[in-house]
Each structure stands twice: as C-alpha cells, then as structure tokens.
C-alpha positions as CSV (number, residue, x, y, z in Angstrom):
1,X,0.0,0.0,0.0
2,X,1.8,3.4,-1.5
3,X,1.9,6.3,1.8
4,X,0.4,9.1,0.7
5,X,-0.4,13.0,2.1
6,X,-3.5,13.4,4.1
7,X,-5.6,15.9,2.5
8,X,-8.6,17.6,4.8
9,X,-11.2,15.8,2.9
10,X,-9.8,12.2,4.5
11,X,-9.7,13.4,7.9
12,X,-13.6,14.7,7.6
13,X,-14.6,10.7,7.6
14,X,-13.5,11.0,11.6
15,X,-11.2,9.7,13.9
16,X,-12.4,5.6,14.1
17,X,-10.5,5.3,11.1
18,X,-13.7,4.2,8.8
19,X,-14.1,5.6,5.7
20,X,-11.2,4.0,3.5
21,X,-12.2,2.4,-0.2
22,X,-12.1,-1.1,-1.8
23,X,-12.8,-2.5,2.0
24,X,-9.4,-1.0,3.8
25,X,-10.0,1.8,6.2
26,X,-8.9,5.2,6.8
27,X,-6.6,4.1,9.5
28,X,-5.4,1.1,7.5
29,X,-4.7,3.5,4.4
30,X,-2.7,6.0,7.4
31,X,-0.6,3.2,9.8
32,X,0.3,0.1,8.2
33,X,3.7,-1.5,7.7
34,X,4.9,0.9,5.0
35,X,4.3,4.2,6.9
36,X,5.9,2.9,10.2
37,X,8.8,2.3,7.9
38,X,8.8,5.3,6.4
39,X,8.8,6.7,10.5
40,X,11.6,4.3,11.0
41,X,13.8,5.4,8.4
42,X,14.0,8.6,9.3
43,X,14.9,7.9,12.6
44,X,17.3,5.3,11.9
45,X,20.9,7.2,11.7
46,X,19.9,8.5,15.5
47,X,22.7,6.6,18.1
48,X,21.2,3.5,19.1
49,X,18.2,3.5,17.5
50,X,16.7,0.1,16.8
51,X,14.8,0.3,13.4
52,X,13.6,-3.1,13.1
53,X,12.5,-3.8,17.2
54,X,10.8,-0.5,16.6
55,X,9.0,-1.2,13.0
56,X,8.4,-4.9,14.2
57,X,6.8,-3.8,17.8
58,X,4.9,-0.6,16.4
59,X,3.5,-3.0,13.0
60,X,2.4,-5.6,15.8
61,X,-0.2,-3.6,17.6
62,X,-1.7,-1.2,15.1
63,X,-4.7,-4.2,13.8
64,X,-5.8,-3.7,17.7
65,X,-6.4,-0.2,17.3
66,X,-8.5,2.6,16.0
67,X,-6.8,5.7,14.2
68,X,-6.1,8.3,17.2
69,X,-4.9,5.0,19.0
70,X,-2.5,4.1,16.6
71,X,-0.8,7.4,16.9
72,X,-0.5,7.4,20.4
73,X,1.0,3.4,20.1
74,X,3.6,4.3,17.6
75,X,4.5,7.3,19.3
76,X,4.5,5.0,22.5
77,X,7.0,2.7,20.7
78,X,9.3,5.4,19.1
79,X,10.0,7.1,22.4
80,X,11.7,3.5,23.7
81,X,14.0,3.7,21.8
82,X,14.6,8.0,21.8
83,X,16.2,9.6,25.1
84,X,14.3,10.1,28.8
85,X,15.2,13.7,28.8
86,X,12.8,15.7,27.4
87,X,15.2,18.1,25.7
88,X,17.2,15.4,24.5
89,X,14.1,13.5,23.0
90,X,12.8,17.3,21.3
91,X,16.4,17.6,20.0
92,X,16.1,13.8,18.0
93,X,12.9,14.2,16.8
94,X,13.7,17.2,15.4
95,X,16.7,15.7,13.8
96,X,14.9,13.1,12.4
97,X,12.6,15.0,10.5
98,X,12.2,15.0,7.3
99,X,12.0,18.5,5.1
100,X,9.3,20.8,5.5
101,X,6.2,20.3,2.9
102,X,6.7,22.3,-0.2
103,X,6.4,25.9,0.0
104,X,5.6,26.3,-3.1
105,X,2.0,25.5,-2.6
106,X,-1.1,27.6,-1.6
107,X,-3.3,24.9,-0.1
108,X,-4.0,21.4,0.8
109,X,-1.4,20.4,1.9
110,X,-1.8,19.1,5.6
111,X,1.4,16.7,5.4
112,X,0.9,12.8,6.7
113,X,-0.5,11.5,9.4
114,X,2.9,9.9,10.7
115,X,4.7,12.8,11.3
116,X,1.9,13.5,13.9
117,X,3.9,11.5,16.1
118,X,5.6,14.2,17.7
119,X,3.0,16.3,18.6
120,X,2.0,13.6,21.1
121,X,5.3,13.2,22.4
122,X,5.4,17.9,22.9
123,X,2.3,16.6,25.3
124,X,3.3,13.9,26.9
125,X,6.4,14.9,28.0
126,X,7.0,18.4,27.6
127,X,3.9,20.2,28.7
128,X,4.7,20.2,32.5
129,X,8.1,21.0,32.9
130,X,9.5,22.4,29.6
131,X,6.5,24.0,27.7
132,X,9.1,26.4,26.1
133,X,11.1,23.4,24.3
134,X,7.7,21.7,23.6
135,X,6.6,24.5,21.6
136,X,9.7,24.9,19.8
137,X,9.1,21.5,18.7
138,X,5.8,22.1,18.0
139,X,6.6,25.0,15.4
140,X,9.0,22.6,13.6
141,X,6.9,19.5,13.6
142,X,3.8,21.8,12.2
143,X,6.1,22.3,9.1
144,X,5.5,18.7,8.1
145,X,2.2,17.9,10.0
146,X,-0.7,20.1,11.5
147,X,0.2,20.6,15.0
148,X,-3.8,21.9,15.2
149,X,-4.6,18.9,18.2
150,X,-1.4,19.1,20.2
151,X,-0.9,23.1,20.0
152,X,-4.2,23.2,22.1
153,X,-3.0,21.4,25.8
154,X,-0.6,24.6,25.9
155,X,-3.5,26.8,25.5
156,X,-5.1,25.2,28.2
157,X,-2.2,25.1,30.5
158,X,-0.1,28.4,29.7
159,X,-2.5,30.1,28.0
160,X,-0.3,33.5,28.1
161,X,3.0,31.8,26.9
162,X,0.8,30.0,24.3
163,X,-1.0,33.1,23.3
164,X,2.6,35.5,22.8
165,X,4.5,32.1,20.9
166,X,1.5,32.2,18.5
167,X,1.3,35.8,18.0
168,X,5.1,35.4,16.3
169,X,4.3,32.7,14.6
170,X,1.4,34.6,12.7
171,X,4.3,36.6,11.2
172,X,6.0,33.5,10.3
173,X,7.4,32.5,6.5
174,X,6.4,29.4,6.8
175,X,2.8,29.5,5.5
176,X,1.9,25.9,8.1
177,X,2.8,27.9,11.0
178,X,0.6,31.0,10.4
179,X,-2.0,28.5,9.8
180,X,-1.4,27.0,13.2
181,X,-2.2,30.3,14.7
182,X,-5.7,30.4,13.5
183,X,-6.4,26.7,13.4
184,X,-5.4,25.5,17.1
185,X,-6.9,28.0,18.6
186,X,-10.6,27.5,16.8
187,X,-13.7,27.2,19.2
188,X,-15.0,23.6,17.6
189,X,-12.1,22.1,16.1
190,X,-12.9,18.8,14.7
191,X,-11.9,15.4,16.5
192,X,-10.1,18.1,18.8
193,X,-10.5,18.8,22.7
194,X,-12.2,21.6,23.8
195,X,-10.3,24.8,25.1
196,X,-10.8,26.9,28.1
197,X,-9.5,30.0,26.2
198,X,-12.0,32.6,25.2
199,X,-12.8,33.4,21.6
200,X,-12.4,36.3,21.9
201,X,-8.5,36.0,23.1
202,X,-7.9,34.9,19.5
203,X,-9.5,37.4,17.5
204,X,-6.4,39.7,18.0
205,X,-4.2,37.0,15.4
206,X,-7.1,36.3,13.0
207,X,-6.3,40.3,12.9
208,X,-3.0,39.4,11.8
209,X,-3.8,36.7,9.7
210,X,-6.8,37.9,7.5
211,X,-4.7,39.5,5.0
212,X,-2.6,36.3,4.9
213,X,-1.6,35.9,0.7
214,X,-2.2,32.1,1.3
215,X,-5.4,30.4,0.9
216,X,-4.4,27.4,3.3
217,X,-4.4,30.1,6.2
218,X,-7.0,32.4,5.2
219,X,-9.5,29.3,4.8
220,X,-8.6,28.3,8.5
221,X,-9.2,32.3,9.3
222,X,-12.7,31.6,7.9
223,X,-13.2,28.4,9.4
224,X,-12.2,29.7,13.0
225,X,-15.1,32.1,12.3
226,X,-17.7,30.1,11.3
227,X,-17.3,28.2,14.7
228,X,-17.9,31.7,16.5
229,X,-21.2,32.5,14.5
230,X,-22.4,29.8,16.3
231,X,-22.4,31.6,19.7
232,X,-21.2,34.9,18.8
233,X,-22.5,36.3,15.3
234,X,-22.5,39.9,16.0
235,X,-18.9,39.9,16.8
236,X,-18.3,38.1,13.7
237,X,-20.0,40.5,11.4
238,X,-18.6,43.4,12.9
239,X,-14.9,42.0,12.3
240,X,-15.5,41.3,9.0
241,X,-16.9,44.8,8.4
242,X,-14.0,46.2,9.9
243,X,-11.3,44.3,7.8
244,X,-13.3,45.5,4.7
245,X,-12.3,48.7,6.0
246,X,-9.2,48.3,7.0
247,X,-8.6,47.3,2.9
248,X,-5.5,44.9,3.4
249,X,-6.7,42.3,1.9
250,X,-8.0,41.7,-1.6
251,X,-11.7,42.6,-2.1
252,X,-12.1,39.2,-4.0
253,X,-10.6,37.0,-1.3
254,X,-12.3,39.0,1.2
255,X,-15.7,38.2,-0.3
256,X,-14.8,34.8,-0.3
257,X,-13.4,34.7,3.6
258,X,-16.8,36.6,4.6
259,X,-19.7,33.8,2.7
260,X,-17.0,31.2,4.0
261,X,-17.2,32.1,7.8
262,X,-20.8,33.3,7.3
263,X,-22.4,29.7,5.9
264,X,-23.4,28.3,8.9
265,X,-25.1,31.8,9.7
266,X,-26.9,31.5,6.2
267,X,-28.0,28.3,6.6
268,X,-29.9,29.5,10.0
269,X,-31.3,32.6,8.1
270,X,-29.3,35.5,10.0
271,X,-30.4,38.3,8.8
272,X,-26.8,39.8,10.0
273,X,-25.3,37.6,7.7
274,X,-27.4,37.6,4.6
275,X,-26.9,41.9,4.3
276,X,-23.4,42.0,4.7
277,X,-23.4,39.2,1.7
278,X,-25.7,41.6,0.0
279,X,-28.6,39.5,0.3
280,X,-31.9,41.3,0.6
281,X,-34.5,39.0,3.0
282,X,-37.2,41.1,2.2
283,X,-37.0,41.2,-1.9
284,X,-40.0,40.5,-3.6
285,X,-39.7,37.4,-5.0
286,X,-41.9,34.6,-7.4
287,X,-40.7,31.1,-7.2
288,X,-42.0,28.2,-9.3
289,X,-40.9,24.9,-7.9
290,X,-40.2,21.3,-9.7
291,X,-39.8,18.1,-7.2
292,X,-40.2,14.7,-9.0
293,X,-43.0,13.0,-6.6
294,X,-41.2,9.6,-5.9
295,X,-37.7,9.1,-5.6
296,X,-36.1,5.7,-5.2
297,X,-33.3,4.8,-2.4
298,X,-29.9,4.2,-4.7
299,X,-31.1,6.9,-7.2
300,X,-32.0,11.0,-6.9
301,X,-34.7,13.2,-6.8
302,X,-34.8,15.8,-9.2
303,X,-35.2,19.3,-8.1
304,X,-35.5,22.8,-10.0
305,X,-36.0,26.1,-9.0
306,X,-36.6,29.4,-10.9
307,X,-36.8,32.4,-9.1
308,X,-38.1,35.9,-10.7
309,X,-37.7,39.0,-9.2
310,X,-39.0,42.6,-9.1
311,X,-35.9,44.4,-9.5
312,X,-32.4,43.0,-9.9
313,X,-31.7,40.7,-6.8
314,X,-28.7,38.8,-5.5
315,X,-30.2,35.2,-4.7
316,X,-28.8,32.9,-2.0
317,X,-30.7,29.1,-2.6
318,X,-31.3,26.6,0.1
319,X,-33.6,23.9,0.5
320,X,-33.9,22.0,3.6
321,X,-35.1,18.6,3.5
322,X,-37.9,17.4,6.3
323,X,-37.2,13.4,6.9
324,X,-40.1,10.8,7.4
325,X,-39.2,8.7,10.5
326,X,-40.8,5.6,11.8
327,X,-39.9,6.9,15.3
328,X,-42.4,10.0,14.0
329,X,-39.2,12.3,15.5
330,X,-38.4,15.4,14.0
331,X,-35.4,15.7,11.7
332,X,-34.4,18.3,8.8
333,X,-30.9,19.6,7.0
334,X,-30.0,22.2,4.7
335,X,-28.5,21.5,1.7
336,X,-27.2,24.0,-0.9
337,X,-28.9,24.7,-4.8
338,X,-26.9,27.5,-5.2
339,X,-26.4,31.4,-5.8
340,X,-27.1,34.2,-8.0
341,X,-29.0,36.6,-9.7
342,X,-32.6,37.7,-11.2
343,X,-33.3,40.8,-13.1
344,X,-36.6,41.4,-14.5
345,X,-37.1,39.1,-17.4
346,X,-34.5,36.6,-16.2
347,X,-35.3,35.0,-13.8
348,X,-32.8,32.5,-11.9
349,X,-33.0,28.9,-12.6
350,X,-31.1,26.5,-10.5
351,X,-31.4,23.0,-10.7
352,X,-29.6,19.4,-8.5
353,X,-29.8,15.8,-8.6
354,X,-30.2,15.4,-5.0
355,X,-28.6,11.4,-4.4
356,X,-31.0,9.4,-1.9
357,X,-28.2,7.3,-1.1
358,X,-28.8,4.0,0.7
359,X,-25.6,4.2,3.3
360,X,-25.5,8.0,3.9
361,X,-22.9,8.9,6.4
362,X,-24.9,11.2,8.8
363,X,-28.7,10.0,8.9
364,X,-30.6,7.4,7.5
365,X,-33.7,7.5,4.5
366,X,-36.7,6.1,5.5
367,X,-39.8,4.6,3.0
368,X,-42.5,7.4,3.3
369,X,-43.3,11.1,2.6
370,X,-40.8,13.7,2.9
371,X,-40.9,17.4,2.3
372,X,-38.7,19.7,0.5
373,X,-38.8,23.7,1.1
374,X,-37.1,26.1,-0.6
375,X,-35.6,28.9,1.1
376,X,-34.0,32.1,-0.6
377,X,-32.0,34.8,0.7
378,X,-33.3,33.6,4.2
379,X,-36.4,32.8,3.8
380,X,-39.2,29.8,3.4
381,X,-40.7,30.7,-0.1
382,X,-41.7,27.4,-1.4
383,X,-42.2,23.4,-0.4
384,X,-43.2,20.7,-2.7
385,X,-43.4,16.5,-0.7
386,X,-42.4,13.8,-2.5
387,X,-42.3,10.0,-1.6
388,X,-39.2,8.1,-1.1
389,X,-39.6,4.2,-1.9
C-alpha cells in the first residue's frame, strides 16, 4: 500500500478510522507496515536506535487499534528507543525529521499523518516541565504535520505563553505555521479537545492573519469564524466589516473569507449575515418549484427552481429537506442549490440531482413522505413533498 499525504477531505470521515475504499480503512490507508517504515527510516541514523525492534513492535499492535490510538502506540514505541530527557528527546525528533512540505503551494497540503507522532510526544512529555522546548518543537513538527490537536493542551495550560509564541508565529514565513495560529486555537475544532481559552483571546491573530496571501491560512481564518457564528455572530460580522475597512486584503478574497465564515449563519437565516453578503430577506420574490414526486433509495430526486424578481436581486438558494421517520421524531438539514442573480425578465433557474443514497454517512432515509422547502436569501418561499420508496 503506496503512503500518501492526508488531504482535509480524509480526515472529515473521523477519527475511528472508517471511511477508507475497496474494504481497507482510513486508519489502515494511514498506519500500516509501510508508513511505520517510512517513521523508522528517518529515525534510523539516531545513536542507538533500533529500526527493526521498533518497526516490528509498532507493525504488531496497530490491527488492535483505532486511528487516534495508533498514533499514540507508535509514538508509544518510538520514544523506547529515543532519550528520557525531554530536551534530548525534542532535539532527536527534530533531527529526524524529514524537510518541510513544499512551500511552493497555496493549499491542501496538511502533510501525513505519521509525522503526527511528535506532537504527542510535545504533550506527553513536555507540557509540564519544559513548555518552552515543547513549543519549539511544536513550530518545527507543524512544518511537516498540522500541530492543530497538540498546539491546544498549551492553550489550556499556559494560555499566556501559548498566546505571545503564536502571536510570532502569525508573522512567520512558513505559511503551516501561520496556519497553526488560526487553526489550534478555533472554538469547535474537529476530533479536537475543547479549550478553556475565550474566543475572543484569539480574534487579535485572526487580525493578523486575515490578509494572509495564502489560501491554506486564510481558509482556517474563515473556518475559525464560522465556529464563533455559532455563539457569537455579532462579533463576527462586525470584524469582517471592519477588515473590509481596513482594505489589506484583496476585495475578492475578502468576499470569499466573509460567505465562507458566514455559511453556517446563512444556513440559520441570520439576517446579519445575509446583508453583509448583500442579500436582501425582504426582496419580492416569485418562485416556481419542480420536485419529482417519488424518488427511489440508490437513485436522486430531481429538483428545479426558478426564481423571478422585481428588480435586480442577489439570490442565495437553500432547500432544507424534512425526513419521514418511523420513530415520528423530528429531523431536517439544509442542503445548498446554489447562488445568483434575477433581473426582471431573467429570472434565476437552479437545478440538483439530489442522491438518496442508501448508506449515507450522517442520517438514514426512510420509506415514506418527505418534504422539501425552498428557502431564498433567508427565507421559506416554497415546499413541494415527494415519496421516497
């Protein structure tokens, strides 16, 4: 099995390691033989390291294990055969890494999974008694592989320290490190502990990093802003209104960092968030809607839209799905149909193939009537039901 990079769309499938194709899982795709010799490798030229007790132990216990388990067991098994001292351990690990991901590139690029390994170590043995050196480690280990989960222990437990080391690093040339800034210190990380810190300790470095030239950091910046809509969207919107001011970053990826950090907000119909994206709740509005009647489980329903307006109007298209349940409990999501425009005369038509797949990921289809209702620039215009069999 060939190692390859993670990307963020692998790690979405969650930490149990499910998710992989062909029958082999995410964790199996991530830790297997090959990767803990890639691990070994590098660490091989260190004095008295034992490559092949350390590829045969760590190999030997990954089947046991889920994927945030395996981390911690190789990490376990490296540091047997790496120094007690916690210095001395930073120092070889550091040593034995191998160059920092490619510069070159703008985004996606969140390095592999094995060179997470010491960012559990930084924990494990550094956070008590030499935060300083952990960090430092941290900041070079990033450079290969998102420090996001291990960056956030320090948070908890020096929070100052933590706070001034990252405020440095948002100023950093390495594009991973700025990232870190933004990205360890978000409110909901995925798979991620919780932090004590407050959000709005961190606003001060998305500051900083707004106007960052690379898209990898500035889609973190948005991402880190999307969790705060969900308890805080006034602060939000007035941030956002005041980097458009401030004019240091590009109007076009501006726009795009303000409808990224604002989706969730849309999705819940904000009004906050639909004017400052320039869409009008209260436009007058005609909408014809087209939802096949039956849709089978395996296949799609159809659905069309066309929306015609009084004057021209920036359109933002939802549709949120009501689900039939045998339990007769309540359940709905929002899916997107899309975004644009309608003038007088041209209306907007949007169309989707929504899939009613059999094994979706995050809820279940039932047999039985379902409704479909279309909402635009924030609000409920429409509904059509159709039958899933």
């Amino acid at each position: 099995m060939a190692a390859a990079s993670t990307r963020r769309s692998d790690l979405a499938r969650g930490p149990d390691g499910a998710g992989g194709g062909a029958g082999t899982s995410l964790a199996d795709q991530l830790f297997n033989a090959e990767t803990v010799a890639v691990l070994g490798s590098e660490h091989a030229h260190l004095p008295g390291f034992d490559r092949a007790a350390f590829e045969t132990e760590a190999v030997r216990g990954l089947a046991e294990r889920s994927l945030m388990q395996r981390i911690d067991w190789i990490a376990t098994c490296l540091e047997a055969q790496l120094p007690r001292d916690f210095p001395a351990l930073a120092d070889a690990l550091e040593d034995a890494m191998p160059p920092p991901l490619d510069s070159t590139r703008r985004d996606d690029d969140f390095g592999r999974f094995i060179h997470a390994v010491p960012g559990v170590l930084a924990v494990r043995h550094g956070l008590e008694m030499h935060p300083d050196r952990a960090l430092d480690l941290l900041h070079a280990a990033t450079q290969r592989f998102s420090m996001e989960y291990y960056i956030r222990p320090f948070l908890d437990r020096w929070p100052e320290m933590t706070l001034a080391r990252l405020e440095g690093w948002a100023g950093d040339p390495n594009y991973h490190v700025r990232r870190l800034v933004s990205e360890g210190t978000r409110p909901r990380l995925p798979w991620a502990q919780n932090i004590t810190l407050a959000p709005d300790r961190a606003l001060p470095l998305l500051d900083m990093l707004h106007a960052d030239p690379t898209r990898y950091v500035t889609r973190s910046v948005a991402n880190h802003l999307n969790d705060l809509t969900k308890s805080d969207l006034a602060t939000v919107v007035l941030r956002l209104e005041a980097w458009r001011a401030e004019g240091r970053q590009g109007a076009g990826e501006l726009d795009w960092i303000t409808r990224h950090a604002l989706r969730t907000a849309v999705k819940r119909c904000e009004p906050q968030a639909l004017k400052l994206l320039g869409y009008d709740p209260e436009a007058a509005l005609e909408i014809d809607l087209d939802v096949s009647p039956t849709a089978r489980i395996g296949e799609a329903l159809q659905i069309a839209a066309e929306i015609s307006a009084a004057s021209e109007t920036r359109l933002v298209v939802d549709y949120r799905i009501r689900f039939h349940r045998p339990s007769g409990r309540p359940g709905e999501k929002v899916f997107k149909l899309g975004t644009g425009r309608a003038v007088p005369g041209a209306p907007l038509t949007l169309s989707k193939r929504h899939p009613i797949k059999a094994a979706a990921t995050t809820f279940t289809w039932h047999p039985g009537p379902h409704v479909l209702i279309l909402q635009v620039n924030g609000r409920d215009l429409a509904e059509a039901f159709f039958d899933v069999v």
